[in-house]
Structure formats: structure tokens, C-alpha cells
C-alpha positions, 0 to 999 in steps of 0.5 A, spaced: 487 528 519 486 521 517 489 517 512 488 509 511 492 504 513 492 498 508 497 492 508 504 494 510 510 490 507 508 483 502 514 480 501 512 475 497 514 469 500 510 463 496 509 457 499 507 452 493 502 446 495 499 442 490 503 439 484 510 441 482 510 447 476 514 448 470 517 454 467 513 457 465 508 457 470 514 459 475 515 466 470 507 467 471 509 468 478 513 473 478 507 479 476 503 477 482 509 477 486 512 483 484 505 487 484 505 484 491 511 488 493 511 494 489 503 496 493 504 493 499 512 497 499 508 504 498 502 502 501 507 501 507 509 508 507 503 511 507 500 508 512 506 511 516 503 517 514 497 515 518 500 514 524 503 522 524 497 525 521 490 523 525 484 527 525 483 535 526 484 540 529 491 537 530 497 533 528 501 529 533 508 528 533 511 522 532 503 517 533 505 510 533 512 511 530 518 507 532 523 511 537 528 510 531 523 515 527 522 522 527 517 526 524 516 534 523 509 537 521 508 544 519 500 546 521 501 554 522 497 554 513 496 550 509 498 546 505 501 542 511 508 539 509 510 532 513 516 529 514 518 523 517 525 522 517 527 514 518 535 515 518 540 512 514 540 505 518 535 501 518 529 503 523 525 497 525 518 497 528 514 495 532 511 488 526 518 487 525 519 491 518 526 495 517 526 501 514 530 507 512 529 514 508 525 519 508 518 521 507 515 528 504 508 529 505 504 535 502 497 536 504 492 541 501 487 541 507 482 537 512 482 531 508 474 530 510 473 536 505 472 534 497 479 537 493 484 535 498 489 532 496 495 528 500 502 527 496 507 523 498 514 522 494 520 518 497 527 520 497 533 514 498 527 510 502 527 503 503 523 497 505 526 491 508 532 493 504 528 494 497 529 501 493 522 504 493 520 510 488 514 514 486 509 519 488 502 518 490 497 523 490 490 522 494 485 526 492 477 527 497 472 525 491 466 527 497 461 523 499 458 518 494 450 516 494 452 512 500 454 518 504 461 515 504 467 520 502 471 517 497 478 518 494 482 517 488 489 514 489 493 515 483 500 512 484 506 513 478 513 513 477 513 508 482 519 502 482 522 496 487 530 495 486 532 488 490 537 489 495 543 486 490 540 491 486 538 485 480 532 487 478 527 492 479 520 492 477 514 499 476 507 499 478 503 505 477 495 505 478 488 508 478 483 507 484 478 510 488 478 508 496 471 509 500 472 510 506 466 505 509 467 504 518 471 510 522 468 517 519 464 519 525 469 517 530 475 522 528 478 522 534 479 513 534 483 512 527 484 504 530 476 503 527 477 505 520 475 501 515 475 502 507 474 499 501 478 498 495 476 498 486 479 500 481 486 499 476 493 498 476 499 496 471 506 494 472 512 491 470 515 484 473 523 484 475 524 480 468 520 484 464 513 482 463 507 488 463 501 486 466 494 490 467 491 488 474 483 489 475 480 490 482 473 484 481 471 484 488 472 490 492 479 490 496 477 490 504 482 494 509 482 495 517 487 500 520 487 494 526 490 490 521 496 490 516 493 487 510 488 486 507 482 483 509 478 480 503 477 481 496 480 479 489 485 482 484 485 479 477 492 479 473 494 479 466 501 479 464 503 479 457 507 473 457 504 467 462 498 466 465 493 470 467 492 470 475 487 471 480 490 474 487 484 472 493 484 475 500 479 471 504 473 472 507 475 477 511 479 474 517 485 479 519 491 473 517 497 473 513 493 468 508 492 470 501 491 464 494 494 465 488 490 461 482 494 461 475 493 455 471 487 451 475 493 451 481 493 454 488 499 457 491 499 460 498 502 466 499 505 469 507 503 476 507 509 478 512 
């Protein structure tokens, strides 16, 4: 069984270029900002269950996790249940992110067969020190006109707390992931390839709602840890709308902010 690997943690560090900004262009930011961290947190999570479940006709244990983190798979029926088991300190892996916690996984059936659903909850989980909550249900749409499987991804209930606890900020969304490089090669997950559309809302640590549009399909490689190209579009309720620009398709931590005719890098990291 394979699973996507999107971006791992996005902990928003925004380096401004250009002009200084006033406070309302800085509250503006904090909807980009914290969409990053609520997606990338729980995309996070999902790509560790990436590397403990891989192809069919079996599990393997433990693939590609830190010695820190343990993992038991029940495969005598389905539904299969995953469990990878972080600790209470924090467990660091191998590109630096600390987490602890615990990871529950129910899977349904072979996840290349349509009606599979894949449900990932979180309990006292945290990534680099921030609380994260919710559930994510992945379900196989089969194969659009292309021959290439699809999914829906619903995420709901999901919440980041700072690690001071002085704030915290909501995601939920609605996506369709179309699984376009790796299909026929299920014993290598390293060259799978996917591409992202669909929805999202949440709202920021000062309260703010905002809706989010995929406008071009997001790109995402198993080999690299974020995202690789597309553009998200953002709007807040309260600020500027915003646009979140991936690149061109290179594997590095760059992506650019645009809000209010003005770019801000962000460090994926």
C-alpha cells in the first residue's frame, strides 16, 4: 500500500524583501502563515504513514522511520490498523523535525482499489512543538480519463496550539489528489508523483477566516519534501487577498507570498 508524501513541516519563517509593510499588511500575513502550518503539520503526519505502509502484498515495519519511533501494523484482515508510536519526548528524524505522539491509521483495503479509505486521527501528537488535532480520510475515486487513480482527501477538525499555547488556528479541506508518476512501479514509492486541486478554509491564530482555492494544480514528489510547483490563492475575511506561488517545479524550500502588489519569501523548512 502506498500513500503520498507532500510537504513535511512549513514552519513559516517569512523573510520580507522589498519595502517595509504596515499593520494591516502584517495581520494579512498570519492566514498564509498559518494555512502553511496547519497543511504542512498534518501532511506531515501522513507522509509517516507513507513510509510504514508501501505496496502490496505487505507491510513493512518501521520503513524509513527514526530508530525513535515504533510502528505496529495489524494485516491478518482488513480493515488494516497502523499505529506509529513517536514517544512522549521528542523523536527526531533524519531532516531535523521533532515529533511526538502517536499516529492511528485504519485502512479499508489495497489502496490501488476505488472505495479504500485510509483514516488517520492524531492523539497528544506534536510537530516541532506545536499541538496538532483532527482527522483525514483518503478515499480511491479509481481512475479518471487519464488512467490515473484519484483521491479525495477531506480533512476536518484539524487545530495547531503554539507551543506556549498562545494561540491556536483551524483548517479543514476538500481536495482530489491524482496520483500521476509511480503507479506501475509499487515496489519503488520514491518515484511517485501527484497532483493536487481542490478547497480548503480555516481560521488564523487572531481569529481571521479565510477560504483558500488551489488555481494551479499543486505538484508533489515522494523524493522531495515540499511542494514543488503550483499556486494557492487566499481570502481572508479581514486583509488582503494572497496568493502562495510554489515555483516552477525545482525541489527547494522557496515559495513567494504576493499580498497587496508585494512579495515575501517564505523558507519552507
Amino acid at each position: 500500500m502506498k500513500f503520498h508524501h507532500l510537504l513535511p513541516i512549513l514552519l513559516a519563517l517569512v523573510l520580507l524583501s522589498g519595502c517595509e509593510k504596515d499593520e494591516k499588511e502584517e495581520l494579512s500575513l498570519y492566514p498564509a502563515r498559518d494555512m502553511a502550518l496547519a497543511n504542512s503539520a498534518f501532511e506531515d503526519a501522513f507522509s509517516m504513514v507513507d513510509r510504514v505502509g508501501k505496496s502490496e502484498p505487505g507491510l513493512r515495519n518501521n520503513y524509513g522511520l527514526p530508530d525513535c519511533a515504533n510502528a505496529s501494523i495489524d494485516t491478518l484482515n482488513f480493515p488494516f490498523t497502523i499505529t506509529i508510536d513517536f514517544g512522549e519526548d521528542n523523536c527526531t528524524g533524519n531532516n531535523g523535525v521533532d515529533r511526538r505522539g502517536i499516529i492511528y491509521v485504519e485502512v479499508t483495503g489495497p489502496y490501488q482499489d476505488e472505495g479504500t479509505t485510509i483514516t488517520t486521527t492524531l492523539q497528544d501528537y506534536y510537530v516541532m512543538d506545536h499541538q496538532v488535532t483532527g482527522t483525514r480520510v483518503v478515499t480511491n475515486l479509481g481512475e479518471n480519463e487519464m488512467g490515473n487513480l484519484q483521491y479525495s482527501v477531506v480533512e476536518t477538525d484539524v487545530t495547531v496550539t503554539a507551543p506556549n499555547e498562545s494561540w491556536t488556528s483551524t483548517w479543514a479541506s476538500d481536495r482530489t489528489r491524482e496520483w500521476t508518476d509511480g503507479q506501475n512501479t509499487l515496489w519503488n514509492p520514491f518515484d511517485d508523483g501527484y497532483e493536487i486541486t481542490g478547497s480548503a478554509s480555516g481560521v488564523s491564530r487572531e481569529g481571521v477566516p479565510y477560504s483558500v482555492e488551489i488555481t494551479q494544480p499543486l505538484e508533489a514528489k515522494v523524493i522531495c519534501p515540499w511542494v514543488t510547483s503550483g499556486v494557492i490563492e487566499l481570502f481572508p475575511e479581514d486583509g488582503f487577498p494572497m496568493s502562495v506561488n510554489y515555483g516552477g517545479g525545482t525541489c527547494d524550500q522557496q515559495a513567494v507570498v504576493t499580498v497587496n502588489g508585494n512579495d515575501y519569501n517564505i523558507i519552507l523548512n
